[in-house]
Backbone as XML, in Angstrom:
<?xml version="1.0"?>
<chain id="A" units="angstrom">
  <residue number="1" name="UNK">
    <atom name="N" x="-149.943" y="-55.565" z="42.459"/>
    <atom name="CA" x="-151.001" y="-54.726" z="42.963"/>
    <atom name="C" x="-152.360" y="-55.250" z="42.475"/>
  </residue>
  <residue number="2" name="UNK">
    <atom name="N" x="-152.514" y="-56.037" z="41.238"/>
    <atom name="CA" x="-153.599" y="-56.409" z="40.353"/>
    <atom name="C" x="-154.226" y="-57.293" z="41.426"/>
  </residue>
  <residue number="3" name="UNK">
    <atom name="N" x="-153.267" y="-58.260" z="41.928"/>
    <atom name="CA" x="-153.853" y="-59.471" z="42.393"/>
    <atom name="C" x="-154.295" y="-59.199" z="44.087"/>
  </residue>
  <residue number="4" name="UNK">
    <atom name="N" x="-153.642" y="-58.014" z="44.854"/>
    <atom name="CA" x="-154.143" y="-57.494" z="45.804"/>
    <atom name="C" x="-155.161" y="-56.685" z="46.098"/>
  </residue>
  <residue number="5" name="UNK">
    <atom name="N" x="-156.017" y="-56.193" z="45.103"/>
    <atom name="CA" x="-157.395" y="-55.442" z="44.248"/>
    <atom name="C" x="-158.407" y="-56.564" z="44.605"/>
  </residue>
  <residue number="6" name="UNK">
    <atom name="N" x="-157.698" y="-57.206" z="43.254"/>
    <atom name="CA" x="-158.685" y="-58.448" z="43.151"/>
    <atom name="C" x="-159.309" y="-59.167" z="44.682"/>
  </residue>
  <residue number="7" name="UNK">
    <atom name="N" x="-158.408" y="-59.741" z="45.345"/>
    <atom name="CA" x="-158.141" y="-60.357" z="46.311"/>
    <atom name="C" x="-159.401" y="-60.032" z="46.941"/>
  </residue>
  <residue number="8" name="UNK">
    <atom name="N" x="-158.790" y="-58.698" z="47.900"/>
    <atom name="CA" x="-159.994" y="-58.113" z="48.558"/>
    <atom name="C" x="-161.088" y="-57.455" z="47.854"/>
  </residue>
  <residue number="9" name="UNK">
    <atom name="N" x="-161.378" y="-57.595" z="47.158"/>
    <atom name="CA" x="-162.702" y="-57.382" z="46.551"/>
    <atom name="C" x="-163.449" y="-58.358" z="46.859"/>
  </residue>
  <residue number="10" name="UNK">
    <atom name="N" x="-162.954" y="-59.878" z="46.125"/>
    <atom name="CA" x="-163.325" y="-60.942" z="46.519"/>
    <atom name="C" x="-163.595" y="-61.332" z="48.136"/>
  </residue>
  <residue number="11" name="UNK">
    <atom name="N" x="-162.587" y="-61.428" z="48.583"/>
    <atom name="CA" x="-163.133" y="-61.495" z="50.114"/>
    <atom name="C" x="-164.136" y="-61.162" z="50.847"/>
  </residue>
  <residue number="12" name="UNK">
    <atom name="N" x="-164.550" y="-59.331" z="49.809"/>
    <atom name="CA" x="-165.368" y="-58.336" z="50.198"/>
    <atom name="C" x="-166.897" y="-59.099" z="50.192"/>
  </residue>
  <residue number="13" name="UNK">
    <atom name="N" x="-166.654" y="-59.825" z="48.689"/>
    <atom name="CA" x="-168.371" y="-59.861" z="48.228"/>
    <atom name="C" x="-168.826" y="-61.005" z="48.891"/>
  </residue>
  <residue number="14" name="UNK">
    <atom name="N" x="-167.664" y="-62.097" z="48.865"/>
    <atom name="CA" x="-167.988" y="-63.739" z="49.335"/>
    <atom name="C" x="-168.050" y="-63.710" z="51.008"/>
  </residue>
  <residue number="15" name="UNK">
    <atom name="N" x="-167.467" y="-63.201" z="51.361"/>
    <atom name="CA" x="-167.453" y="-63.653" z="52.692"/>
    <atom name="C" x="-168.157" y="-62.382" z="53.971"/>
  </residue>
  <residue number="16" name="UNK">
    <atom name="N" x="-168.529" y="-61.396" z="53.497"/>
    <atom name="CA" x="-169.184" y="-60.517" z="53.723"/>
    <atom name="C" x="-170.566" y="-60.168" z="53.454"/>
  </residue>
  <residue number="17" name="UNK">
    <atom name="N" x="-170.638" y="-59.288" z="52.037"/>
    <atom name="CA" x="-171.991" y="-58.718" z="51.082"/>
    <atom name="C" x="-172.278" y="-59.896" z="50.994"/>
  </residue>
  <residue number="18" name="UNK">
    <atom name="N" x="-172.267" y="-61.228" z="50.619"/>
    <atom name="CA" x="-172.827" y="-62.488" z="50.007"/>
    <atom name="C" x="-173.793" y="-62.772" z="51.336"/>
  </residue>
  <residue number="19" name="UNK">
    <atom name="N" x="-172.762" y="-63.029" z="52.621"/>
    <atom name="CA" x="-173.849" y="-63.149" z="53.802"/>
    <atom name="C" x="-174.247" y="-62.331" z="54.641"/>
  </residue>
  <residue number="20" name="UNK">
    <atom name="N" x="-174.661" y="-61.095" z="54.084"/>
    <atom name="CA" x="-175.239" y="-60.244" z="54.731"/>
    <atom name="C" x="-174.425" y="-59.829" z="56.207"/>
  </residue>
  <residue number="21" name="UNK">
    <atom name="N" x="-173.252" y="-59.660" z="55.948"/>
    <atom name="CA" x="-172.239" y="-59.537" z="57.010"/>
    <atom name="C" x="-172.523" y="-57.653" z="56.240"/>
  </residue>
  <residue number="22" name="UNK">
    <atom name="N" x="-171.850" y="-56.719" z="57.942"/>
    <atom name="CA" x="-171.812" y="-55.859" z="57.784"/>
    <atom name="C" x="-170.197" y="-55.310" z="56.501"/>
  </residue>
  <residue number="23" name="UNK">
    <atom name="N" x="-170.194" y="-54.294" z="55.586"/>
    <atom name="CA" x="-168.861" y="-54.000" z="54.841"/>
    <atom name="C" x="-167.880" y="-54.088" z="55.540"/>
  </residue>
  <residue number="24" name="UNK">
    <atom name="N" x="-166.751" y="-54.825" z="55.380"/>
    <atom name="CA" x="-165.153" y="-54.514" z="56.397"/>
    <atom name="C" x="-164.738" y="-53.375" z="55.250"/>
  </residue>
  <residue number="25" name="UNK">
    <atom name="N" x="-164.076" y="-52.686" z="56.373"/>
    <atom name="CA" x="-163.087" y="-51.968" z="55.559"/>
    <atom name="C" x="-161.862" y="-52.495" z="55.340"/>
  </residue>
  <residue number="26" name="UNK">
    <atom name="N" x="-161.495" y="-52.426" z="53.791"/>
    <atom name="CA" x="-160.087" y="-52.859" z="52.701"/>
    <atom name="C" x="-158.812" y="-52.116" z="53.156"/>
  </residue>
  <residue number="27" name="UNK">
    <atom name="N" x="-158.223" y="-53.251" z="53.538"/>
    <atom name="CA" x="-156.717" y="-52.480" z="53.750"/>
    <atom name="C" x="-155.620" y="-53.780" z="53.230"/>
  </residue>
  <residue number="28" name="UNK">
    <atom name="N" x="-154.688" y="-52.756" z="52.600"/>
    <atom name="CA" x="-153.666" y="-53.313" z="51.975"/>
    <atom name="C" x="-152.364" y="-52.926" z="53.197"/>
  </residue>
  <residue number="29" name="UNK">
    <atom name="N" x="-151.499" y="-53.748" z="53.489"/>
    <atom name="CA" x="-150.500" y="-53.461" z="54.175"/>
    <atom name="C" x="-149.038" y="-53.719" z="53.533"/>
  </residue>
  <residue number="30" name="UNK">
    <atom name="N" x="-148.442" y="-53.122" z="53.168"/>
    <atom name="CA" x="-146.687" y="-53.277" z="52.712"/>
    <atom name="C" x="-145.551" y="-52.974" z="53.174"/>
  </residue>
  <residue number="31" name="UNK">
    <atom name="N" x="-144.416" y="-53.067" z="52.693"/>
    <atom name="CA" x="-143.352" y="-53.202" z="53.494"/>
    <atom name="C" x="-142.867" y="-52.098" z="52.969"/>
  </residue>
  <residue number="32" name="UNK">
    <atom name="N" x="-142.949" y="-51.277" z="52.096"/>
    <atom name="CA" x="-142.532" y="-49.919" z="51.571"/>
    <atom name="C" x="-143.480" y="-49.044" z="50.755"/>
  </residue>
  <residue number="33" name="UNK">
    <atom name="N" x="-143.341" y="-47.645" z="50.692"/>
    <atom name="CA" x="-144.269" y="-46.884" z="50.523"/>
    <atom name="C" x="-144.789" y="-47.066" z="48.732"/>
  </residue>
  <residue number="34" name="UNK">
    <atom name="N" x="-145.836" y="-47.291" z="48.334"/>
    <atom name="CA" x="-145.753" y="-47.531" z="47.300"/>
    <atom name="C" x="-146.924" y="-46.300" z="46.166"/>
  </residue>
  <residue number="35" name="UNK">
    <atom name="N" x="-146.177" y="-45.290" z="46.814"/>
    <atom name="CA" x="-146.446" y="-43.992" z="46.156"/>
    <atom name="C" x="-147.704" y="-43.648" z="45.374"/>
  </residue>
  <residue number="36" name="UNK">
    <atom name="N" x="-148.135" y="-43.690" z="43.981"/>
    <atom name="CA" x="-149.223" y="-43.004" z="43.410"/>
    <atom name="C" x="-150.116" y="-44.155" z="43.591"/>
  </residue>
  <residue number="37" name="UNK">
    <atom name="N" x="-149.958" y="-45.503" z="44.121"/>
    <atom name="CA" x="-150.975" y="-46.648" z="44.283"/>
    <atom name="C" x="-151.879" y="-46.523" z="45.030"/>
  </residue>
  <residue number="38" name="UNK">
    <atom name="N" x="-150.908" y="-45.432" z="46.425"/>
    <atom name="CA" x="-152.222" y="-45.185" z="47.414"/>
    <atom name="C" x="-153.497" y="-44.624" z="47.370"/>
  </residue>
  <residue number="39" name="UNK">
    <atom name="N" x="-152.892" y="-43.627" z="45.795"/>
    <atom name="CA" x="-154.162" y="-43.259" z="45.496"/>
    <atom name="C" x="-155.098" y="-43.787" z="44.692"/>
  </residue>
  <residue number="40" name="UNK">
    <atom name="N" x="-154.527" y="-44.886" z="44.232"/>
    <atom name="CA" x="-155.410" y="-45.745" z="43.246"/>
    <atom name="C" x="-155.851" y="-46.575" z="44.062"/>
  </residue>
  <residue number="41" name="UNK">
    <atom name="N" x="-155.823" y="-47.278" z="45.013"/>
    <atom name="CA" x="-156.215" y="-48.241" z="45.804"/>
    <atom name="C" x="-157.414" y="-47.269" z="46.762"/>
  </residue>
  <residue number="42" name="UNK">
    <atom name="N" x="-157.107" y="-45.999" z="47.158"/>
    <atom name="CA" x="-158.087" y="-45.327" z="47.838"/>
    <atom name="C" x="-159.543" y="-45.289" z="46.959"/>
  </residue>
  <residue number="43" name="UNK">
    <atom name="N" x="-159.348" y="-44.735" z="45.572"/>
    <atom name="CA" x="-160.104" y="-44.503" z="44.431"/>
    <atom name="C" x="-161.152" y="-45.764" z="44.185"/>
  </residue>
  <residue number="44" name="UNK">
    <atom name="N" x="-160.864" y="-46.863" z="44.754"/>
    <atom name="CA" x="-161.331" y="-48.319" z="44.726"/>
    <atom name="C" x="-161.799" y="-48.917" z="46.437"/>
  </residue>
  <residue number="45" name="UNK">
    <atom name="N" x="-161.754" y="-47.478" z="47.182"/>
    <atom name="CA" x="-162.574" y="-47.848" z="48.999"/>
    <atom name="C" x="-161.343" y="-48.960" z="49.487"/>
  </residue>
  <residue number="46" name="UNK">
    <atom name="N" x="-159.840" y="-48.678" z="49.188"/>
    <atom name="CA" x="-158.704" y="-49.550" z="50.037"/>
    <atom name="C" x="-158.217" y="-48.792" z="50.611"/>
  </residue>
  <residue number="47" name="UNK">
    <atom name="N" x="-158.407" y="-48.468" z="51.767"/>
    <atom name="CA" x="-156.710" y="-48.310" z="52.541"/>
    <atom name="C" x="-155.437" y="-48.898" z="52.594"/>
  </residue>
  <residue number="48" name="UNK">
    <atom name="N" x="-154.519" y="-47.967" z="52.945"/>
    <atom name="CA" x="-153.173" y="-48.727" z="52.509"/>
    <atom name="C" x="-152.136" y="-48.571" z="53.389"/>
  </residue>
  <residue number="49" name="UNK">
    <atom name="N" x="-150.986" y="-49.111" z="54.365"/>
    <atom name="CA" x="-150.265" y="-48.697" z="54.844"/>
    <atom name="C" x="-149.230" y="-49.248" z="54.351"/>
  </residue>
  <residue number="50" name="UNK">
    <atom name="N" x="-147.442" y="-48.619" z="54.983"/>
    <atom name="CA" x="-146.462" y="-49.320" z="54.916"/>
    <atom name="C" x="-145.497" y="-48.911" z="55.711"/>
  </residue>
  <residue number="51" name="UNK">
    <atom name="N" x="-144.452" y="-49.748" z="55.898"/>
    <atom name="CA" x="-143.577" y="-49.127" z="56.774"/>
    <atom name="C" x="-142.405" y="-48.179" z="56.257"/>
  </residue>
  <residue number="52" name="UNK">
    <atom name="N" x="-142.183" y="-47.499" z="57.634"/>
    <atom name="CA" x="-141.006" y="-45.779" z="56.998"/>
    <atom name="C" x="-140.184" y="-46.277" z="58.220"/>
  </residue>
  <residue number="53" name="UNK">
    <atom name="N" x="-139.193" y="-45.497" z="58.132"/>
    <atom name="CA" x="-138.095" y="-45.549" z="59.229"/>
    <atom name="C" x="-138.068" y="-44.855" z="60.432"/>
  </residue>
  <residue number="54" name="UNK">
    <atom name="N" x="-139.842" y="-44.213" z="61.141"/>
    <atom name="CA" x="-140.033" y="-43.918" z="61.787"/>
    <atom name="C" x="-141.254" y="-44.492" z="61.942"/>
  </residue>
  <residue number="55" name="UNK">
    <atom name="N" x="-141.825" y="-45.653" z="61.569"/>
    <atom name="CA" x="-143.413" y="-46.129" z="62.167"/>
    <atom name="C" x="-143.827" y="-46.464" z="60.895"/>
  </residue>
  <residue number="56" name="UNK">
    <atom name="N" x="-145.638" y="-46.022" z="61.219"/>
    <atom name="CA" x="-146.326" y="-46.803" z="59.889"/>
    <atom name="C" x="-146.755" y="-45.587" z="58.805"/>
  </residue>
  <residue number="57" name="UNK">
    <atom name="N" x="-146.898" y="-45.373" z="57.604"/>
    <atom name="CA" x="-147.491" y="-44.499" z="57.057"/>
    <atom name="C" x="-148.309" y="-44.726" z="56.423"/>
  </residue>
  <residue number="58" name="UNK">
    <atom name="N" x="-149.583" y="-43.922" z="55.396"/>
    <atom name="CA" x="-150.264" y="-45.145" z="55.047"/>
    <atom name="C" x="-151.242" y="-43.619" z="54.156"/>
  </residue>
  <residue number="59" name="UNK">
    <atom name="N" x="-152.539" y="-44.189" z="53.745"/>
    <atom name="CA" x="-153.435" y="-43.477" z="52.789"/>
    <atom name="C" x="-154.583" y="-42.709" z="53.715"/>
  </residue>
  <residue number="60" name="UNK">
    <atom name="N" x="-154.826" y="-41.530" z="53.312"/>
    <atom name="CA" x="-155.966" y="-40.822" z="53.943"/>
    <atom name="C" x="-156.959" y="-41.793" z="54.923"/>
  </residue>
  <residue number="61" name="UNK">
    <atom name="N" x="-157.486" y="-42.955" z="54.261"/>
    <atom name="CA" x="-158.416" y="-44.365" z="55.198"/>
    <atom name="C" x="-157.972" y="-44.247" z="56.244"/>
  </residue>
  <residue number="62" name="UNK">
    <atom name="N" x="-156.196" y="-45.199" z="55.952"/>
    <atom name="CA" x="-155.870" y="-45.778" z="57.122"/>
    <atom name="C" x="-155.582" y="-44.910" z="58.312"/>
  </residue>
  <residue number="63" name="UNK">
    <atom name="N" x="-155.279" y="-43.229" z="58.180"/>
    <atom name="CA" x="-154.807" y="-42.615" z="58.759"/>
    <atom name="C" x="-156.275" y="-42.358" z="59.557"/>
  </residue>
  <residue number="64" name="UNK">
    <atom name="N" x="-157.231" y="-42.627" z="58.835"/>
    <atom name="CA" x="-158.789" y="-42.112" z="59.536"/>
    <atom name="C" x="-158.967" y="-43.419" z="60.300"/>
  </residue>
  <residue number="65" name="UNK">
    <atom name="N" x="-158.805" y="-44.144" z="59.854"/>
    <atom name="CA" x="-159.326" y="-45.675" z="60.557"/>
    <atom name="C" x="-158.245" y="-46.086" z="61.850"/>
  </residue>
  <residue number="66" name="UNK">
    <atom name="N" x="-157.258" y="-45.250" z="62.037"/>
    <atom name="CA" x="-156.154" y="-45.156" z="63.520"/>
    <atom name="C" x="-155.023" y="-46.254" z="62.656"/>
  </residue>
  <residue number="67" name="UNK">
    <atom name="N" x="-154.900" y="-47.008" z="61.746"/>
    <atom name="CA" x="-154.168" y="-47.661" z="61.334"/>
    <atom name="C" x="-152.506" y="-47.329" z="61.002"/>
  </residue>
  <residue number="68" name="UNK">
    <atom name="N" x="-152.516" y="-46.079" z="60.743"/>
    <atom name="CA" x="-151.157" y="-45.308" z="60.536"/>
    <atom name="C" x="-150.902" y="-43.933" z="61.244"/>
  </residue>
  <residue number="69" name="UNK">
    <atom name="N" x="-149.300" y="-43.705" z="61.740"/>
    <atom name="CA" x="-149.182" y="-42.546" z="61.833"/>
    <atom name="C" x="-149.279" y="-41.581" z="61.576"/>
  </residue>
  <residue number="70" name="UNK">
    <atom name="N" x="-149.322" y="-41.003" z="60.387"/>
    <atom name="CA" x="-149.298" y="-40.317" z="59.319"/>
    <atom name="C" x="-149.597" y="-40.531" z="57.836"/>
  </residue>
  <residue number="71" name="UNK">
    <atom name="N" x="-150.395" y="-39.401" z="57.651"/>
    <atom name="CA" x="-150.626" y="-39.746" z="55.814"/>
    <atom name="C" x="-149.146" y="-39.002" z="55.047"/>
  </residue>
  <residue number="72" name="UNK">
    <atom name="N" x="-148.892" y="-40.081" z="54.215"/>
    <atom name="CA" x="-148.242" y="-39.689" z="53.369"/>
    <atom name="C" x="-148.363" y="-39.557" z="51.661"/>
  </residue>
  <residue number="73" name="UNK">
    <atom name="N" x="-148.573" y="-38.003" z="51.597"/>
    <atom name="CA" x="-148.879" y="-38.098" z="50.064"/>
    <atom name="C" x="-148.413" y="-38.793" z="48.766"/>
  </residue>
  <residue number="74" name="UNK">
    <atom name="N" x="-148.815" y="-39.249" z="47.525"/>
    <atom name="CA" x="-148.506" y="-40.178" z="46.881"/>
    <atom name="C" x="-147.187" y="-38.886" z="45.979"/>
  </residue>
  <residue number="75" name="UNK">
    <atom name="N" x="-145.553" y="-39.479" z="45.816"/>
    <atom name="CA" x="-144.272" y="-38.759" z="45.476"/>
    <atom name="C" x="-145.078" y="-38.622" z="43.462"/>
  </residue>
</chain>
């Protein structure tokens, strides 16, 4: 999770804020729900999705940004 923080942060400042590019919004995508992270990754401006056995689910963002079906709260 450390190095997926990092990551897009970086991406954020260099290839964006650095050239006066408008903010993208941060999204993390996974292959399973990865519970109280969503809220730590939200807490830090990431959205987050992953897949369920009915579609995509994902963090308050992604559910605002059309990215997921449903929010699913962190277990």
């Amino acid at each position: 999770m450390r190095e997926a923080v990092g990551q897009l942060l970086e991406y954020r400042h260099f290839y964006y804020l650095q050239k006066g590019r408008p903010e993208p919004h941060l999204l993390g995508l996974f292959s399973e729900s990865i519970g109280a992270y969503a809220d730590y990754l939200e807490a830090h401006g990431i959205g987050s999705i992953w897949r369920t056995s009915d579609g995509w689910a994902g963090s308050a963002s992604a559910v605002k940004w059309g990215m997921a079906d449903a929010h699913e709260p962190a277990h």
